[in-house]
N, C-alpha and C positions, 0 to 999 in steps of 0.2 A: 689470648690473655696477655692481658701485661707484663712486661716481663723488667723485672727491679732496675733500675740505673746502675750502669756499671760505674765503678770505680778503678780509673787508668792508672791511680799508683799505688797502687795493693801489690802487684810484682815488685816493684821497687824497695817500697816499707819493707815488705817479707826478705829480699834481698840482703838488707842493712839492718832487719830486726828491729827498725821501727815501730812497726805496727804491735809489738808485746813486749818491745825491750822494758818499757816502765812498768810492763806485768798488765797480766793478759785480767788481772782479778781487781778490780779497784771501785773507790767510790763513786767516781766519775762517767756509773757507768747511765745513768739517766742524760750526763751531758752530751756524748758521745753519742746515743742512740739517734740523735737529730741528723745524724749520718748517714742511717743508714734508711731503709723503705719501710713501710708501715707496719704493723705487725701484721701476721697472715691472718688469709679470714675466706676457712670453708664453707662457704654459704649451706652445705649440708648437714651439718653439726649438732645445729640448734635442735633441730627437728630429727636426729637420732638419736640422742642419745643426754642424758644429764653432763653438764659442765660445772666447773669448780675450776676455784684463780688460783692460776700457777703461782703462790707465794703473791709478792708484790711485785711482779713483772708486769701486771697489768693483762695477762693474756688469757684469755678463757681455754681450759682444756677438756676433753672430752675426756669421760674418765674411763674410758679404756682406748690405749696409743699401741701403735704396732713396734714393736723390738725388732733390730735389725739381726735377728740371727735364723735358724731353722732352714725355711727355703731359702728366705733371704741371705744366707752367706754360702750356699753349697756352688760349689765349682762349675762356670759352663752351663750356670740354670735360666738364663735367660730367659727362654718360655714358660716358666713358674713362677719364677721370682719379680719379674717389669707387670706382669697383671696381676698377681694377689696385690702388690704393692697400690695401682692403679683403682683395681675395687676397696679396698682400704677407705681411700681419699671419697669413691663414689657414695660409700656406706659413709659418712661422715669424720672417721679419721682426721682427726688436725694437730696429729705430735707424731713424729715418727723418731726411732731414737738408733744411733748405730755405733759402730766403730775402728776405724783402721784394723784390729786385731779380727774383725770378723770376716773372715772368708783368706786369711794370709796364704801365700805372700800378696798376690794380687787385690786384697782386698774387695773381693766381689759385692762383698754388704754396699760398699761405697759407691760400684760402678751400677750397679745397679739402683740404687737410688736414684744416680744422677740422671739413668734415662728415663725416669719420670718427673723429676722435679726440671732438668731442660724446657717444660711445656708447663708445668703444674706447680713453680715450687711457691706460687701467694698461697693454694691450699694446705700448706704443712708448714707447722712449727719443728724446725730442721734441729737434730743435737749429735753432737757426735763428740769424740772423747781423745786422750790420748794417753799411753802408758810413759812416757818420754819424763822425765824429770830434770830434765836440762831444757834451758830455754832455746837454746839451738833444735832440741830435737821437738819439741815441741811447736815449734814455727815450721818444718819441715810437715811433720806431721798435718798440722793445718792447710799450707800452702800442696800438697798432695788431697786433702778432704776435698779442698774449694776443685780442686780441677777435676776431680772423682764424680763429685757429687753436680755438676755445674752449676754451680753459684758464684755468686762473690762473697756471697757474705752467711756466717753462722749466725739461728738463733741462741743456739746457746751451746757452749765447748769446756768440757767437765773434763779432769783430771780423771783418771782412770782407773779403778783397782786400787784405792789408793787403802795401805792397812798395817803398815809401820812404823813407828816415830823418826825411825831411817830414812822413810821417804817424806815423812813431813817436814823433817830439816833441809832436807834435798830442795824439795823445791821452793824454800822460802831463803835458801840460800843462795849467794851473789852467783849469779849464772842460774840459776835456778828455774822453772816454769811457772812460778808465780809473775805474771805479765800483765798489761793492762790494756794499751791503748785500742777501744773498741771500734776500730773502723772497716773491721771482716768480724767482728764478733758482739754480740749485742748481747747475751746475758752467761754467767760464770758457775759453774758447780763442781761437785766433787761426786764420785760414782764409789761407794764402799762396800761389801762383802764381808768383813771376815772379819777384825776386832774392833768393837764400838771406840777404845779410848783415845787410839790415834786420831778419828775421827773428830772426838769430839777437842781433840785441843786442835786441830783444824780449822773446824768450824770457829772457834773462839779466835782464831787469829786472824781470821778476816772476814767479813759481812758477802759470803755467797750467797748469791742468787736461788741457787735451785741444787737441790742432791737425789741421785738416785741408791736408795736402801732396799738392801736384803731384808723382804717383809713378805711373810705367809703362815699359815696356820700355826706351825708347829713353832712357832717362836715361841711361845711363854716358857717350853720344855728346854730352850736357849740359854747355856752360860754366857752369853755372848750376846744376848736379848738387845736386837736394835729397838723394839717396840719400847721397854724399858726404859733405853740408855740415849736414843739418838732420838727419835721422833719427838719429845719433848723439847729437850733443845733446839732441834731444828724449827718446830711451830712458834718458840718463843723468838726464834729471831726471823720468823715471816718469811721461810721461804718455801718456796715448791719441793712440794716433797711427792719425788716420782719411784713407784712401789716395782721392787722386780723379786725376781725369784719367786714369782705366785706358786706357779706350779713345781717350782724346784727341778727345772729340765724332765717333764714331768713324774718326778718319783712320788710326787704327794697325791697322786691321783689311784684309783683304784682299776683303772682301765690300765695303766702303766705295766708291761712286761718288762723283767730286767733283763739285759743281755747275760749273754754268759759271763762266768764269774774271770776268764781270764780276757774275754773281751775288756769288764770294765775295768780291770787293772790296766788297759794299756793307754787309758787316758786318763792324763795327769788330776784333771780337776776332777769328774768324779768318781774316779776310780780313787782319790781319798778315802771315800767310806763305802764301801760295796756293801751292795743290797740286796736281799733277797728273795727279797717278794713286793708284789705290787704294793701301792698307795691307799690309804682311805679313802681321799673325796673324790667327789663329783668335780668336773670344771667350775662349775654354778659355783657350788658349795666354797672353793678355792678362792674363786674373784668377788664372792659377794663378803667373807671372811675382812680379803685387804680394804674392799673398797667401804668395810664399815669401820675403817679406821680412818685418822684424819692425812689421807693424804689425797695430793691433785688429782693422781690421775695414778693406772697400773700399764707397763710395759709387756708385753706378750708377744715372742714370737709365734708363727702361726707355720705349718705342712705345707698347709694349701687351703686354698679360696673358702673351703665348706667349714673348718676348723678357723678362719677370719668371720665370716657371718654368725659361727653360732658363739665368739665372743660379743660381736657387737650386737647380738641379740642380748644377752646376759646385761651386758652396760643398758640398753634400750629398758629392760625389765627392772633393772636395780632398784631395789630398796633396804636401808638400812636391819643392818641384823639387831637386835635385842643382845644386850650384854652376858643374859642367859643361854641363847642361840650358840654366840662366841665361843660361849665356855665349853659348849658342848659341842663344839666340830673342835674345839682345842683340843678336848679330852678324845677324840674320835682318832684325830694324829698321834695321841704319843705312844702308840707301839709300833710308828712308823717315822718318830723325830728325828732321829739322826741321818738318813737316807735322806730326810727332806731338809735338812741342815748343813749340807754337804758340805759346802761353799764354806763354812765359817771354819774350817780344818785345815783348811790348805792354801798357801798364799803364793802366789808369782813369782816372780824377780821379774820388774820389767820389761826385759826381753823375751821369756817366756809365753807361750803361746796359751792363754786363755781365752776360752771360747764360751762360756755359759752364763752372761749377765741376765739378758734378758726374760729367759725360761720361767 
């Protein structure tokens, strides 16, 4: 396979902060892209599964993309983690999403990737993120991605967790991670969880690309309702809108057993809101919910291989739910909303160790 044109002063740029000193987020990012290699293109795609355009990037996505967390970030997983990811791609797969934060300190999500995308990476539209709010740390963060993941170059590098006005001043301020120049990085978004309004004065401050939203069933029973507050704005300003939190790390499911109750206090995120009993839905039920909403595509991490194919069977089957359908797997979740709302209770401090985007 082809393997993209390297670019010799991308060390350097990253060096001297060149390459995102002007911000890593800009208009210019249609000019830039004649930089970098063509978009990817899994020739198995078509013929698995229904696509939908990421926003105005021009990229067709398959509307179910694999999450870099589950096997994908567990420690030393090598032999689990380099082939679910591999069948991924085989079954049609052409978005894979991850993030330095998953698998810390060594970021295994990352290393693991790269030993697929090394051979494979025209098959996959690449994204990965960063918690950093400082343009330093955010250039470190990247320039560690590119050498993880082996590429030179990002499809697209979202801002992380991002869910207080604290952090939105942060990085629009001088030093800040608002950066631009795309010559490792080809498209821009923001990754949110937890309160819609910092987001949306985000979104209002600059014309991103692509955002990945906290979006499953139990939203409408949401004070914090992104379905509401965010995915409208986001579709009026045309961008890819990439759905995580389906399963809610799977509490929204009915097959879900909860750990013990001081198990799940001893992790920070969802030991926010401890749960006691299993989920309402089905998987089906979960992923055909988001994907009859208007967004590109849904993020999922996957166990292993058999829990990968009976997602991309569900995408392969899709067909839109009836607004009646909706209402009643809505109403089927709300004696189970808050356990599948987890995420909108509890928010980071950038250094902190968050683990449960993609779930």
């Amino acid at each position: 396979m082809k393997q993209p044109p390297s670019f010799p002063d991308r060390r350097q740029f990253l060096k001297t902060g060149g390459v995102l000193a002007a911000g890593l987020l800009s208009h210019e990012a249609q000019a830039a892209t004649n930089q970098l290699p063509a978009l990817p293109t899994n020739p198995r795609t078509q013929a698995s599964m229904p696509t939908r355009n990421l926003g105005k990037t021009g990229y067709k996505v398959g509307i179910f993309s694999l999450g870099g967390q589950s096997a994908i970030e567990q420690p030393n997983n090598f032999d689990v983690a380099v082939p679910l990811i591999e069948r991924a791609l085989d079954l049609g797969v052409n978005f894979i999403d991850t993030a330095p934060r998953y698998g810390l300190p060594e970021r295994w999500s990352e290393q693991y990737i790269g030993r697929v995308m090394e051979h494979r990476r025209n098959d996959a539209f690449l994204a990965t993120k960063s918690r950093e709010r400082t343009r330093d740390g955010a250039l470190r963060d990247i320039e560690q991605s590119l050498k993880l993941m082996k590429t030179d170059h990002l499809d697209l590098w979202l801002l992380h967790n991002m869910g207080i006005p604290e952090e939105v001043n942060a990085v629009f301020a001088k030093g800040g991670a608002m950066m631009h120049d795309q010559k490792v990085v080809r498209f821009l978004g923001v990754a949110a969880h937890y309160h819609p309004e910092p987001i949306i004065d985000l979104l209002n401050r600059h014309p991103f690309d692509a955002c990945i939203l906290a979006l499953n069933a139990a939203d409408t029973h949401n004070p914090y309702s992104f379905t509401a507050r965010l995915l409208p704005l986001a579709l009026e300003k045309q961008m890819g809108i990439i759905g995580m939190k389906i399963v809610a790390c799977g509490r929204i499911l009915s097959s879900w057993t909860p750990p013990p109750i001081e198990q799940q206090k001893q992790q920070p995120f969802e030991g926010s809101v401890i749960a006691t009993g299993p989920g309402a839905l089905k998987m089906r039920e979960a992923m055909r919910y988001v994907l009859s909403l208007p967004v590109s595509t849904v993020i999922i991490g996957c166990d292993n291989i058999a829990q990968l194919e009976e997602n991309v069977q569900i995408a392969c089957e899709f067909t839109p739910l009836s607004q009646a359908q909706m209402a009643a797997i809505s109403n089927l979740v709300a004696p189970v909303a808050k356990q599948s709302l987890f995420f909108h209770f509890f928010h980071f401090a950038p250094r902190d160790n968050d683990s449960a985007d993609s779930g």
